[in-house]
N, C-alpha and C positions, 0 to 999 in steps of 0.2 A: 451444593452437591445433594442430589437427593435419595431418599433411604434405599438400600442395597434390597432390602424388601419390604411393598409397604407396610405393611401391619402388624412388623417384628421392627424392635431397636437395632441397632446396627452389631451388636455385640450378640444377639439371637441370628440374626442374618449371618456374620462369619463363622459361630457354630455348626450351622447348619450347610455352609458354604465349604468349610474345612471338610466337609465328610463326601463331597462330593469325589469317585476315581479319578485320577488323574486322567484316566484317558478320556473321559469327558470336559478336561477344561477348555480344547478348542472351541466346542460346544457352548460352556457356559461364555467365553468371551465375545460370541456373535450376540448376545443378547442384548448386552445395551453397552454406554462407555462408562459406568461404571462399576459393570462387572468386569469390565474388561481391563479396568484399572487395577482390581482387587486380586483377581485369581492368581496374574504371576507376581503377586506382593510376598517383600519379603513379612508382611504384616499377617497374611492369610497362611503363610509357613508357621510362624510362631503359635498362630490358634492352633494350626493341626496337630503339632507338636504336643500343648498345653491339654487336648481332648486327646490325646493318644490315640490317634488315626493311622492306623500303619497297614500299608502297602506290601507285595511283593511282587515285584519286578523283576525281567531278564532284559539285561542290557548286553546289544550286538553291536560289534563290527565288523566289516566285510573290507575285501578287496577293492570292489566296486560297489556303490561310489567314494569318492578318497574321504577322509576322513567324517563317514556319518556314523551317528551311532543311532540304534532303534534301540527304545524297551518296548518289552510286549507285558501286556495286561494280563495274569495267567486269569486272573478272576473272571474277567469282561472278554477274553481271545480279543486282542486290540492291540494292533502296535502303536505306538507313539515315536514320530522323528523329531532329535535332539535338534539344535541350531548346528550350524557346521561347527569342530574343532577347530575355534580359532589362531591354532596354530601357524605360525611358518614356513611351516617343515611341512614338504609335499610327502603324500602317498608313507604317510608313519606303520610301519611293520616292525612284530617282534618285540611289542612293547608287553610290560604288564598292566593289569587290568584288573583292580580288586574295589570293592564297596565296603566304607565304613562309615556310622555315624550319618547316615539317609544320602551319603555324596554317593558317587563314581569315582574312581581315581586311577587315572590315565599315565603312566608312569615311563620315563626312556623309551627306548627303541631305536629303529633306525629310519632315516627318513631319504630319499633321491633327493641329490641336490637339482637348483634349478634348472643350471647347464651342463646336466650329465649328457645330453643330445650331444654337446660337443664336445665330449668325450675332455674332457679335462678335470675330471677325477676315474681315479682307480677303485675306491672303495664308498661302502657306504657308511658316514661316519655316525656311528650313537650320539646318544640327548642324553644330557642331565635334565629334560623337560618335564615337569609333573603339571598335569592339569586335573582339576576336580570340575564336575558339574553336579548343580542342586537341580533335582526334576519339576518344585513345582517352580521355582521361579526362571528357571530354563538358563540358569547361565553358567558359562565358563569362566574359574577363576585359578590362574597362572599362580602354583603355588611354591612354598621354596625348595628348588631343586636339589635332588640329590648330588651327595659330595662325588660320584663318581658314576660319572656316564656309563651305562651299557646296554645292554640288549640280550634276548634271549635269555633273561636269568628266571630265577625263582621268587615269587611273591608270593603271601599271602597275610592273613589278617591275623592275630592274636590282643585279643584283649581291647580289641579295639584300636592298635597298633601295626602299620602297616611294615612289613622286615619286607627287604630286599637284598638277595644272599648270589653271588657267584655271579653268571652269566658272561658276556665278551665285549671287548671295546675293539675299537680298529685303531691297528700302529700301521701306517703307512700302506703295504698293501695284504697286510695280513690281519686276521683275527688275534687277541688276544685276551688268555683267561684271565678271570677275577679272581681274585679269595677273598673282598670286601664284602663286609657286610653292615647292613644300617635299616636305621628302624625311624619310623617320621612317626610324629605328634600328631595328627589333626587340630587337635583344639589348640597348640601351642605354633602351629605350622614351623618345625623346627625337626633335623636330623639330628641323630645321634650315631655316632661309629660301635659296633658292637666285636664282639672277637670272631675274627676272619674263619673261615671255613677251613675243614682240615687239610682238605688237598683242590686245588682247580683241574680244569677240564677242561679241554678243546671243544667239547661236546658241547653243546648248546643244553640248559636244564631248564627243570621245572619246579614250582612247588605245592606242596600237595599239604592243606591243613588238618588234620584231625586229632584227636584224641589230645589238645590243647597242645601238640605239638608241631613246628614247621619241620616237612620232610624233605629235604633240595636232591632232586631225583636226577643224573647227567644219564641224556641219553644212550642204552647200548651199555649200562655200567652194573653189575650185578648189586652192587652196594648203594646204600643212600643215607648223607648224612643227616642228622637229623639235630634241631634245637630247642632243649627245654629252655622258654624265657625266662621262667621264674630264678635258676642256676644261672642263664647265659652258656650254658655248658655244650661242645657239639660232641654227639658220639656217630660210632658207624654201626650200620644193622640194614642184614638183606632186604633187600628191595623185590618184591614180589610184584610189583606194577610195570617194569622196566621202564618199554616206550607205547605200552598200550595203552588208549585213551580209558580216561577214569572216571569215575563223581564220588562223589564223597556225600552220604547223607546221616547223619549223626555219626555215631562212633563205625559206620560200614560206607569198606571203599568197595564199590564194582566196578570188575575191569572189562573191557571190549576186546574180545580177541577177535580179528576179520570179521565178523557180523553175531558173535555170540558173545553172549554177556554173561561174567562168571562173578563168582562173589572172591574179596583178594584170599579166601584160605582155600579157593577151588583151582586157583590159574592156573599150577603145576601138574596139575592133576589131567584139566581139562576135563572132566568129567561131569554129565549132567547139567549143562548151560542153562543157566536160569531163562534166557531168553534168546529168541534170531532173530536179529533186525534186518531180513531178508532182503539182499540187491546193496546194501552198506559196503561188503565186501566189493565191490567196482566201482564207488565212489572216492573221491579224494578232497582233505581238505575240512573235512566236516567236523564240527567240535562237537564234543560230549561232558556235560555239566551239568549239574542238580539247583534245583530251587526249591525248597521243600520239600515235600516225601516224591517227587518227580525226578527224573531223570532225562535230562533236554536233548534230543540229538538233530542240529541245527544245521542249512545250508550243506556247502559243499559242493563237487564238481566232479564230472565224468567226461569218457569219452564215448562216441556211437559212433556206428559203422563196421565196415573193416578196415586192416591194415593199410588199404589203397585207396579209399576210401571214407575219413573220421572227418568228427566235428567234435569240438568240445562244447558240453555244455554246462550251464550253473543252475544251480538248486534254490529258493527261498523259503523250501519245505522246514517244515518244524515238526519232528515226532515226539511225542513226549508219552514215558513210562512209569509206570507205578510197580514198584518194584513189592515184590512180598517172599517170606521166607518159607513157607509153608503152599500158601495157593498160585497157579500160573500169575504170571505179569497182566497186568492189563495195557492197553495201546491205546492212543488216541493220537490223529491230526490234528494240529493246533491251526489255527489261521497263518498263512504264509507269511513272510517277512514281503511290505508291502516296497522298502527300495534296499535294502542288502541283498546280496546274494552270491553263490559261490564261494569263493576259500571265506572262512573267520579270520577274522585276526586277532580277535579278542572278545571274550564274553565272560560274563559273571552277573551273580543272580545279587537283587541290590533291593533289602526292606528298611522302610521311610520312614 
């Protein structure tokens, strides 16, 4: 095999190879084959690691196509398409979607079974499915399932700790609430049961992480329960986010109320909108999430025309906001999503 580059050792060559962005490794694998041997090694992950190279990335899912996922490069505006989710489960919706430890991790939901065409199911049954993917070496690996299928629930990270709290399973032909909760290892790939939520909900929830606390939000509910890990303990305290889309960027949530963006001790108030994301208010579907001091407002779906008259359309726009507490916001268009588009189904911002 010959040197990765000539006139550096091969141990200078992955140095220098580790620091390459990801969204350039298509790039470096047209070069020769054994670059192309190297870049999606799990060998050239360990250098990067070893050099502390780190990335941030926004990882997309959409509607269409069935299960892909894009990250976008905010550094380089560059998207990158995953391999497909080699799943089973067609057309997976309503799953969770968080990043830990440089993975992806792709958790429950619901999926159309094959022969729903002939009509011989009634409902659509939840996964205890978890999948991780590593970005540079591009693979999906089937991890160990949580102890109890659902969908629609609350996740989010602590400590490097992935909790999954609430959400709904399907009994025959109806929905049915949770009040389990459970927290996975990464490094142990291993669940643990943790103490149940205070009350379930028909509602479909969310969860929202900050202030090193998980907040399990049911939609439509004035209250939200909230878990300190360190106690294990849940208490209840108003919810000021309800069902309006959020981001979270250090210890500050901003919420979206129809196309104005408020900071969460303004929402009651509605007073003085930090920002308009003008035309948002007749969009549908569109997610709203942070990656660093950005605020991402992704895809989504309309209708034109008129009433006798409509088409629906989909979005692969991407706006992204700099939020500040003192000066106006700033805007920028990001480079489009080059094969998502229209409803999310899942996003989260993931450093490598």
């Amino acid at each position: 095999m010959s040197a990765l580059i000539e006139v550096f050792p091969d141990e200078i060559s992955l140095m220098i190879l580790a620091r390459v962005p990801l969204s350039l490794h298509p790039k470096l694998r047209l070069v020769c084959h054994s670059w192309r041997a190297i870049v999606n090694s799990v060998k050239l992950l360990k250098v990067r690691q070893e050099v502390n190279f780190v990335e941030d990335l926004m990882c997309v899912c959409s509607h269409e196509p069935d299960n892909i996922w894009q990250l976008h490069d905010a550094q380089n505006n560059v998207w990158i398409t995953a391999p497909v989710l080699p799943s089973k489960l067609s057309h997976l919706s309503y799953f969770g979607a968080v990043s830990t430890a440089g993975k992806l991790y792709v958790l429950g939901g619901v999926h159309v079974p094959d022969d729903i065409a002939y009509g011989r199911h009634h409902t659509f049954p939840a996964t205890n499915q978890v999948w991780s993917y590593e970005p540079v070496t591009r693979r999906w690996t089937l991890c160990e399932p949580m102890i109890k299928a659902r969908a629609n629930f609350a996740c989010g990270v602590l400590d490097g700790m992935i909790i999954v709290a609430g959400g709904l399973s399907t009994a025959t032909l109806h929905w049915r609430p949770i009040k389990q909760v459970e927290m996975y290892d990464p490094t142990k790939d291993v669940w643990i049961q943790l103490p149940d939520l205070l009350y379930a909900n028909n509602a479909p929830c969310y969860g929202v992480v900050v202030r090193r606390k998980l907040h399990v939000v049911h939609r439509q509910l004035s209250a939200m329960q909230v878990l300190d890990k360190e106690t294990r303990v849940w208490t209840l305290s108003r919810c000021p986010w309800r069902n309006y889309p959020r981001a979270v960027i250090g210890n500050d949530v901003y919420v979206m109320c129809n196309e104005e963006f408020y900071h969460e001790s303004q929402v009651r108030e509605k007073k003085e909108p930090k920002f308009t994301a003008v035309g948002y208010n007749k969009i549908s579907g569109f997610a709203v999430t942070s990656l660093g001091n950005s605020i991402y407002l992704i895809g989504g779906s309309g209708m034109r025309g008129d009433i006798f008259n409509s088409e629906k359309y989909e979005l692969s726009d991407v706006t992204v906001l700099t939020p500040s507490l003192q000066e106006p916001w700033a805007s920028h268009h990001a480079s489009p999503m080059t094969r998502c588009r229209g409803t999310i189904l899942g996003c989260t911002p993931l450093r490598m």
